[in-house]
FIDREN-397527 format. One line per 10 residues: number of its first residue (from 0); their letters; for each residue x, y, z of C-alpha. Coordinates in steps of 0.05 Angstrom, whole numbers, m for minus. Each point is the difference from the previous one (the first is absolute). Example, Ala and Ser with C-alpha at 12.3 -4.5 7.8 and 13.67 -1.06 7.14 Angstrom:
// residues 2
0> as> 246 m90 156 ~ 27 69 m13
//
This chain:
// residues 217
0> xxxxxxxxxx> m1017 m737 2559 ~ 62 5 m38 ~ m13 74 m17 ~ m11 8 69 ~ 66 m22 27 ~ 34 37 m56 ~ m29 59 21 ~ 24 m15 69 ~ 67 m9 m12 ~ 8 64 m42
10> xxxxxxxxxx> m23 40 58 ~ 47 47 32 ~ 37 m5 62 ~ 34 52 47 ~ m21 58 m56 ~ 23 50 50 ~ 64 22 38 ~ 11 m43 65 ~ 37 23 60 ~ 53 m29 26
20> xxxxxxxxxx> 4 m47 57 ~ 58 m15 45 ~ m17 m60 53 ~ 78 19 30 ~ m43 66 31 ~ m66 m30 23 ~ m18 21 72 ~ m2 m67 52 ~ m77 8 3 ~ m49 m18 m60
30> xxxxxxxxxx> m52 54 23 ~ 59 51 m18 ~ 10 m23 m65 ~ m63 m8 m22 ~ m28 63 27 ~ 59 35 m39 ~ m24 m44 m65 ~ m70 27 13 ~ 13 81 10 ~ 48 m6 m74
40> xxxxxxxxxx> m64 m37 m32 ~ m45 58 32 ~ 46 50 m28 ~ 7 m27 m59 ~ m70 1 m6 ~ m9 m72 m19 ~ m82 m15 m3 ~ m32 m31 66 ~ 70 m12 39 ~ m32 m31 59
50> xxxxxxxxxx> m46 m49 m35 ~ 23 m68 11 ~ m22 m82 m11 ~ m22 m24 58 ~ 3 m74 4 ~ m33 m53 45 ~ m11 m76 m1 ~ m65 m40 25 ~ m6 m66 44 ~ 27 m40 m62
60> xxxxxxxxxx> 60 47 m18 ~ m26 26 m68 ~ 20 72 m6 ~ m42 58 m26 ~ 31 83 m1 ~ m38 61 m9 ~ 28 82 m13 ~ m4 32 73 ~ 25 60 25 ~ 54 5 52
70> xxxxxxxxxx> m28 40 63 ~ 54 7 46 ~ 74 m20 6 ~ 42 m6 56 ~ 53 m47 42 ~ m53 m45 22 ~ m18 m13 m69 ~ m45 21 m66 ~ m67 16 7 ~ m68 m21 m40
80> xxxxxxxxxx> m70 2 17 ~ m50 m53 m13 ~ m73 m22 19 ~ 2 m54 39 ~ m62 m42 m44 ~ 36 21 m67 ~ 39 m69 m32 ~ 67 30 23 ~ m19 28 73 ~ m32 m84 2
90> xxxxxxxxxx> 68 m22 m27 ~ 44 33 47 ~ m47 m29 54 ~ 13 m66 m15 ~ 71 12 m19 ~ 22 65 24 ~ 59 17 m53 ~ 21 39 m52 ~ 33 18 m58 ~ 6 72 m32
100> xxxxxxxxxx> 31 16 m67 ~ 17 77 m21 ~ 27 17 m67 ~ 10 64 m33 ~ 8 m7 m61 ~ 27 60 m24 ~ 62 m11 39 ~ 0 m76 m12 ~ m4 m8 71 ~ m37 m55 43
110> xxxxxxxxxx> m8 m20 78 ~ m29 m58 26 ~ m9 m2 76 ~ m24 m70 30 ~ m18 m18 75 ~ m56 m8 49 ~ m55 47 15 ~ m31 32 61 ~ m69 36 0 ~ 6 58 35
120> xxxxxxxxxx> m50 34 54 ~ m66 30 m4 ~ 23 68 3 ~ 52 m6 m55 ~ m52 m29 m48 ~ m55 53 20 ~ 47 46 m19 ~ 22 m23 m65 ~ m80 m4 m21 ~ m16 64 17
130> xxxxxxxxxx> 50 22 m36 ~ m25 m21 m58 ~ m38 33 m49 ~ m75 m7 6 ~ m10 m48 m69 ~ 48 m41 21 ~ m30 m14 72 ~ m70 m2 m26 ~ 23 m59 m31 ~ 44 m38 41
140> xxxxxxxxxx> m51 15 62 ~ m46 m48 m40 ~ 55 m67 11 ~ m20 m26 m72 ~ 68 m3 m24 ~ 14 m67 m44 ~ m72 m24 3 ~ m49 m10 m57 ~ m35 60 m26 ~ m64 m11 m32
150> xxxxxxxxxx> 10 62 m46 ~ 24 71 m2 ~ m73 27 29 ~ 17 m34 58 ~ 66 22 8 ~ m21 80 m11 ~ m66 m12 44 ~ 45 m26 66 ~ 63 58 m13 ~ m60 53 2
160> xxxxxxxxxx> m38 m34 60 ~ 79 m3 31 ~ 6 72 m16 ~ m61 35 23 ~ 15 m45 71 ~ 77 31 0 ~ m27 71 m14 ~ m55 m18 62 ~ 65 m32 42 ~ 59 39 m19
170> xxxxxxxxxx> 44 m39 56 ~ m25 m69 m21 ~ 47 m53 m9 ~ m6 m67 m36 ~ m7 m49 48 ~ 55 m48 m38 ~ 47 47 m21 ~ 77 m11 21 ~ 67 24 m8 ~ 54 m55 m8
180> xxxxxxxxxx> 69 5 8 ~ 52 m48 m41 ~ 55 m2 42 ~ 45 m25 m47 ~ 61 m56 3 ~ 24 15 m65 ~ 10 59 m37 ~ 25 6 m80 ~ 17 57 m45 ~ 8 m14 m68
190> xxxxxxxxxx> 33 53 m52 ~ m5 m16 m72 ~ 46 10 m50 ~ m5 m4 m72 ~ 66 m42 m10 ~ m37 m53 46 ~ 46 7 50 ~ m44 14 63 ~ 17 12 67 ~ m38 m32 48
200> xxxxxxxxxx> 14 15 81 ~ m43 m42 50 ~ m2 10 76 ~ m17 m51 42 ~ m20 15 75 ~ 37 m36 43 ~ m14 14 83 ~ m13 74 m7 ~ 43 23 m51 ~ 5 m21 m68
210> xxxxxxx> 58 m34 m44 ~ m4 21 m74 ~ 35 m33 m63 ~ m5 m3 m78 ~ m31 m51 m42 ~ 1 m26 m60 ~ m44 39 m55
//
């Protein structure tokens, strides 16, 4: 154990160049911002820019997070989808918010996005499935997700079974599959800095606007 934290406190951090960040020229709205964050990670061709952790708590407030993919962004809020029997579509059901945490770490750059969340309508969610590639809704057609799996037999033998039905259905739809909305309260960006001196701007949403400060890093 003592190699192992020697090891971890030898490991670099911030290797590469990091771009500046000025919180005096932020736009009033936190969608702005971090859509502008989001095109210079794209561009800058940092790896997966729109995965993110999606957390969620359960009935007795113990937390769990899992690597989703942002679907949709807009002033209503940030969009995820979910199946409604996997442990985080039954979490939200029970307590129906959420926490999301980018980072790119090539530009030492985070944002973590907290607030309530909304499922959105049929039509919305058949349209994100379909739009999916056929693997990936043979297997969330079966509503598995989270539950115990016997062994990897089992797993292959439903994702074909799933499969051959898609290829029969091509407009099927999983009958638990959602698209959920965090509309978010509060809104961070984070910008590292190899000094230690980060910059932190929040925004808050107050009424219908937003109010926006720095804190502490």
């Amino acid at each position: 154990m003592t190699d192992i934290r020697q090891l971890l406190r030898a490991l670099p951090v911030f290797a590469g160049e990091l771009p500046a960040f000025d919180p005096d020229g932020t736009p009033d709205d936190p969608v702005a911002l971090f859509t502008a964050w989001l095109m210079d990670a794209i561009r800058r061709q940092v790896p997966e820019p729109h995965a993110m952790t999606v957390s969620t708590a359960d009935a007795e407030g113990r937390p769990s997070a899992r690597m989703l993919i942002l679907k949709d962004l807009g002033a209503d809020g940030w969009r995820f989808a979910a199946h409604r029997d996997s442990l985080k579509g039954r979490e939200l059901a029970g307590r129906p918010y959420a926490a999301l945490t980018f980072y790119w770490q090539p530009l030492g750059r985070q944002v973590r996005v907290r607030g309530p969340v909304v499922e959105e309508g049929a039509e919305v969610a058949a349209a994100d499935f379909l739009a999916r590639g056929a693997d990936a809704r043979a297997e969330a057609l079966l509503g598995r997700q989270s539950t115990p799996l016997t062994g990897l037999d089992e797993r292959d033998t439903a994702v074909k079974a799933a499969a051959e039905r898609i290829a029969r259905e091509p407009s099927l739809v999983a009958p638990g599959w959602t698209v959920c909305t965090v509309r978010a309260e509060e809104v961070e960006f984070w910008q590292g800095s190899r000094d230690r001196r980060h910059t932190r701007l929040v925004y808050r949403r107050d009424g219908e606007g937003w109010t926006k400060g720095l804190l502490w890093p």
